[in-house]
Legacy VTK file of the C-alpha trace (Angstrom):
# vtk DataFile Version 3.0
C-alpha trace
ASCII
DATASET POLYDATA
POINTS 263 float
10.320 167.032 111.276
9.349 163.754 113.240
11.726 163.282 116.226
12.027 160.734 118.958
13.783 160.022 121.689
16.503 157.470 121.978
16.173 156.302 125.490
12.069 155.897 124.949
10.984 156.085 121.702
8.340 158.770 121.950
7.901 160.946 118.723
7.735 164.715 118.782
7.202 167.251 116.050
9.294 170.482 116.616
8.783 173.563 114.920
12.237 174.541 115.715
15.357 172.531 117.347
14.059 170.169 119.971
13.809 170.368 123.841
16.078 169.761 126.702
14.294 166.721 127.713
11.717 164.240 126.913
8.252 164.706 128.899
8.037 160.883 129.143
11.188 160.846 130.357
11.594 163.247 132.995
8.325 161.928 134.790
9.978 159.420 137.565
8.261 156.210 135.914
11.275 156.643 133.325
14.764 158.406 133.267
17.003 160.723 131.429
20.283 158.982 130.696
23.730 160.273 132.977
24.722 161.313 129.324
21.851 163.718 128.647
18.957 163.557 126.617
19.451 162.634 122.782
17.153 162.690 119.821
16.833 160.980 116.525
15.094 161.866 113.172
13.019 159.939 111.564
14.635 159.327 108.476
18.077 158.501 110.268
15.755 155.779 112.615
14.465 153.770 109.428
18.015 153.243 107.935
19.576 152.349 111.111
16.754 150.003 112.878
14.859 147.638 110.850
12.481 144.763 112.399
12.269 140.777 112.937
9.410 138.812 113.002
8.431 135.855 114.870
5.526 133.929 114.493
4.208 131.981 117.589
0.536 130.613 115.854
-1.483 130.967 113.004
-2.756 134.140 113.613
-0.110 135.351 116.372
2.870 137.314 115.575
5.495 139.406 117.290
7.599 142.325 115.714
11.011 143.474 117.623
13.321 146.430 116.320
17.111 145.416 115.377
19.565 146.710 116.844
17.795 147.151 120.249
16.521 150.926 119.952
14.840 152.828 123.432
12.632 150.540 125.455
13.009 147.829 122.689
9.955 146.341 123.736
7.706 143.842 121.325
4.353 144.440 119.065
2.190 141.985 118.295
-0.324 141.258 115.310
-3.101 139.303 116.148
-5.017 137.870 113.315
-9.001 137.812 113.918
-11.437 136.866 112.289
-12.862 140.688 112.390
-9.330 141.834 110.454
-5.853 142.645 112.110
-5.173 143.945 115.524
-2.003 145.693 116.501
-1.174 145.508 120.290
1.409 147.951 121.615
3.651 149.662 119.253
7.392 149.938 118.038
9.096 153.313 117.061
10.178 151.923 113.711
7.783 151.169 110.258
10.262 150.276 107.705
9.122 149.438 104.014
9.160 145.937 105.212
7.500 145.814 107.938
4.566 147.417 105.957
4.629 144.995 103.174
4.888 142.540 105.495
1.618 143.861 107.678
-0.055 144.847 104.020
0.099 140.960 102.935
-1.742 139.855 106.630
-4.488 142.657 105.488
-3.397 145.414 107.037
-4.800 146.892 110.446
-8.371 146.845 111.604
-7.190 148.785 114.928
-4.239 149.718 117.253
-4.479 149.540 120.915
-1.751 150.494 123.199
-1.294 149.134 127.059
0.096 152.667 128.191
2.467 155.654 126.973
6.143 154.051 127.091
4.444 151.916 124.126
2.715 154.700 122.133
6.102 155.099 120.040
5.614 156.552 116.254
1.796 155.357 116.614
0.716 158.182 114.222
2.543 156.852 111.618
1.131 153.027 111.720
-2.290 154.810 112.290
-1.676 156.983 109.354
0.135 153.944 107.476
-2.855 151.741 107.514
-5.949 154.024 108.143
-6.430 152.655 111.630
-7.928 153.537 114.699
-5.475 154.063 117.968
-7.496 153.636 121.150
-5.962 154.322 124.198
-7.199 154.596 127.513
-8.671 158.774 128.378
-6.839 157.912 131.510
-3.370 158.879 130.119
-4.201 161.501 127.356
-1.816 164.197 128.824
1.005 161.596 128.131
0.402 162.451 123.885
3.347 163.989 122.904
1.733 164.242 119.352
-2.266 164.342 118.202
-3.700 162.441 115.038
-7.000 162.544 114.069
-6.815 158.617 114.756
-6.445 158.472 118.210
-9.477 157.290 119.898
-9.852 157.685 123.946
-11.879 155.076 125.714
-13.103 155.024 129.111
-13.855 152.592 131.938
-13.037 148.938 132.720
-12.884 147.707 128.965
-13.701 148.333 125.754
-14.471 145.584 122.975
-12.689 145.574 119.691
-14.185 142.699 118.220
-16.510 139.985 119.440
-13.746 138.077 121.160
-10.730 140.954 121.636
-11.518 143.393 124.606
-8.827 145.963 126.194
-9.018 145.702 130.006
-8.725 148.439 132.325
-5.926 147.369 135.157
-4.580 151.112 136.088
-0.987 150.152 138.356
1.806 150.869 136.100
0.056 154.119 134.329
-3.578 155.478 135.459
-4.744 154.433 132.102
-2.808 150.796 132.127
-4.167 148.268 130.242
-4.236 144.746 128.653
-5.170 142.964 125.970
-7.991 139.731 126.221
-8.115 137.713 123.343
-10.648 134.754 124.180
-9.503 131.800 121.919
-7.591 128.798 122.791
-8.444 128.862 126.502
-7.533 132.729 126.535
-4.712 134.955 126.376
-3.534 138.040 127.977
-1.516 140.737 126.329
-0.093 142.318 128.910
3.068 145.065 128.011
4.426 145.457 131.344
1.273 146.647 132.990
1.233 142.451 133.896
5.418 142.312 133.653
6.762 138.791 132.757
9.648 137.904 134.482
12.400 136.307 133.042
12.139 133.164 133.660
8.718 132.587 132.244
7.323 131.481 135.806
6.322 134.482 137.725
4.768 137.750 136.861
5.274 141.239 138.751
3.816 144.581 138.807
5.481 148.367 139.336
5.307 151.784 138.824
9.260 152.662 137.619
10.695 149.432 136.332
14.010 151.588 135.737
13.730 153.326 138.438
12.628 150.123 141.113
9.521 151.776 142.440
6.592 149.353 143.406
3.077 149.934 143.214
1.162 149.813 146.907
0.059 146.155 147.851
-4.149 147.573 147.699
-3.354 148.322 143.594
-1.794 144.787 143.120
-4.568 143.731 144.862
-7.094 145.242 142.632
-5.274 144.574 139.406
-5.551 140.848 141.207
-9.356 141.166 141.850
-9.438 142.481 138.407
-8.118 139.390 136.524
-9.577 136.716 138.741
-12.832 137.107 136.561
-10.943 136.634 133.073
-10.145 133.782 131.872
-6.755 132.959 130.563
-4.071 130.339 130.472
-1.629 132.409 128.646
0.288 135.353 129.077
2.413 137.052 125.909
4.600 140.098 127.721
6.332 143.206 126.218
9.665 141.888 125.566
11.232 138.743 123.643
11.217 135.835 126.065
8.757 136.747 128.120
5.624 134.612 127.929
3.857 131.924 129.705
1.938 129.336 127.824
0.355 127.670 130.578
-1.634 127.682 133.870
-0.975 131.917 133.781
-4.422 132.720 135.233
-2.768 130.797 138.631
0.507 132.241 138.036
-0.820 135.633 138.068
-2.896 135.184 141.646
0.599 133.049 143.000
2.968 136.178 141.830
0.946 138.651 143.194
-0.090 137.250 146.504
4.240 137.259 147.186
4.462 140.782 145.836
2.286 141.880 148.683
3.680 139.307 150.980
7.365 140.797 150.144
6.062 144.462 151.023
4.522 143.960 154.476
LINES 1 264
263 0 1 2 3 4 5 6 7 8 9 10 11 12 13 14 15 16 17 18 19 20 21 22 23 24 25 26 27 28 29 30 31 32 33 34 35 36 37 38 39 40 41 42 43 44 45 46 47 48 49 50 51 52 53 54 55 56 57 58 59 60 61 62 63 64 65 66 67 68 69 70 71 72 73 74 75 76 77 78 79 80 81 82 83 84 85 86 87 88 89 90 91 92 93 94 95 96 97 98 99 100 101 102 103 104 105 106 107 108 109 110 111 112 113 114 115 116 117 118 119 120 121 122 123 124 125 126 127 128 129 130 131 132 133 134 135 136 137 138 139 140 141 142 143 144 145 146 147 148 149 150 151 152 153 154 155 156 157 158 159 160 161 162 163 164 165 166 167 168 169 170 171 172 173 174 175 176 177 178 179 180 181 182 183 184 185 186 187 188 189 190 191 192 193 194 195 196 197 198 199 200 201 202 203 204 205 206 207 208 209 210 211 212 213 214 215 216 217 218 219 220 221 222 223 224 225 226 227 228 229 230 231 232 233 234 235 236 237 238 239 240 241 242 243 244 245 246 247 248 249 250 251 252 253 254 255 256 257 258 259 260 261 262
C-alpha cells in the first residue's frame, strides 16, 4: 500500500507495517515532529485533502492542497505551446484535480526543484503518462522508483524550446529551477530561490525548519548563476510568495545582504 508521511509528504510502499522514521525526514534539512513520526494511506489522504486552484495568466496556474497537509507547498501548470508542464509536485491527485489537468491536455512532463517536492510523483507520472526529470544529483533521495523518472545531469536541461530546468545546487546538491522565457521571463523557483513573505526579498538555505544557511561562496554561485538569465519574475513554492517585477535585481540585492549578514 502507498504511504506517506504527514510532516513531508514523501510516499513509500511497504511490504509490511511502515518504518520508524521518514528518510527525508531524519536527514537535518527536515525534522521529525516532538510527537513522533506519523503516516498516512493513500486512500485516507484523497478523502481528507482535496486541492484549489488559482489561475495567475492564461497559461499559468497554481494548485495548493486543502487543509494544509506536510510541507503544503504549491504546483504549478504551465501551459506551452509544446503541451503542459508540471513544476514541483503536491502529495494529493484527487478525481478533480485530474479532470481538471485532463481538460488543459494533460501533462507533457514533470520536473521537480528537489526531494521535499517529489511528493506522490509516481502517481501524476503514472496518471498522465509523463516523464519526471529530476536532477541525478539527488537520486538517493527516491523513496520510490517508476519507470518514469528521468535523471538529468549538468547545468540545465531543455524541456521545450523556451522551458529549461536550471542547475543552482544550495538547498539540495541537485537544486533546481524552472526558466520559462516569455513575458520578459520567469523563474520557478520552489525554495531553492525562497520568496520571502513580503514579496520584496528572496533568501537561500540549507534547513529552512531547522535555520541552517548555506556558506556565502554557494549564494554566491547560485548568484553568478542567475546573473546570465533573464527574468523579471519570480513564482515561489508557497501561496503568496511571488514577485512580479524587477526580480532579476531583487535576486542580486537579496543575496549580496545574505552574505553581508554572515561575515
Amino acid at each position: 500500500m502507498i504511504t506517506l508521511c504527514k510532516t513531508c509528504g514523501t510516499s513509500y510502499e511497504f511490504p509490511d507495517s511502515p518504518p520508524k522514521c521518514c528518510e527525508i525526514c531524519a536527514d537535518e534539512r527536515q525534522y521529525i515532529p516532538v510527537t513522533g513520526q506519523q503516516w498516512v494511506d493513500w486512500p485516507t489522504l484523497i478523502t481528507t485533502h482535496t486541492n484549489k486552484w488559482k489561475q495567475f495568466r492564461d497559461n499559468i496556474f497554481s494548485i495548493t492542497t486543502v487543509p494544509d497537509f506536510a510541507i503544503n507547498q504549491r504546483a504549478f501548470i504551465l501551459k506551452t505551446a509544446e503541451g503542459n508542464i508540471l513544476w514541483d509536485c503536491i502529495a494529493v491527485l484527487d478525481d478533480a484535480t485530474k479532470t481538471l489537468i485532463s481538460s488543459l491536455g494533460g501533462l507533457k512532463a514533470i520536473a521537480i526543484s528537489h526531494p521535499h517536492f517529489y511528493t506522490s510523483m509516481q502517481e501524476w507520472a503514472a496518471e498522465f503518462n509523463a516523464p519526471i526529470y529530476l536532477h541525478s544529483s539527488d537520486r538517493q533521495w527516491v523513496m520510490r522508483g517508476s519507470p518514469y523518472i528521468t535523471f538529468w545531469d549538468g547545468d540545465a536541461l531543455q524541456l521545450t524550446p523556451d522551458v529549461r530546468l536550471i542547475h543552482l545546487g544550495g538547498h539540495f546538491s541537485g537544486g533546481s529551477v524552472l526558466h520559462w522565457e516569455q513575458g520578459g521571463g520567469i523563474l520557478f523557483s520552489g525554495d531553492i530561490v525562497q520568496v520571502t513573505p513580503g514579496g520584496k526579498n528572496v533568501s537561500f538555505m540549507w534547513s529552512y525548519p531547522n535555520f541552517l544557511p548555506l556558506p556565502a561562496e554557494t549564494v554566491r554561485g547560485i548568484m553568478n548563476r542567475l546573473s546570465s538569465v533573464k527574468y523579471s519574475q519570480i513564482y515561489g513554492a508557497f501561496e503568496g510568495r511571488e514577485i512580479t517585477e524587477y526580480a532579476d535585481d531583487i535576486v542580486q540585492f537579496s543575496g549580496r545582504k545574505y552574505i553581508d549578514c554572515l561575515k
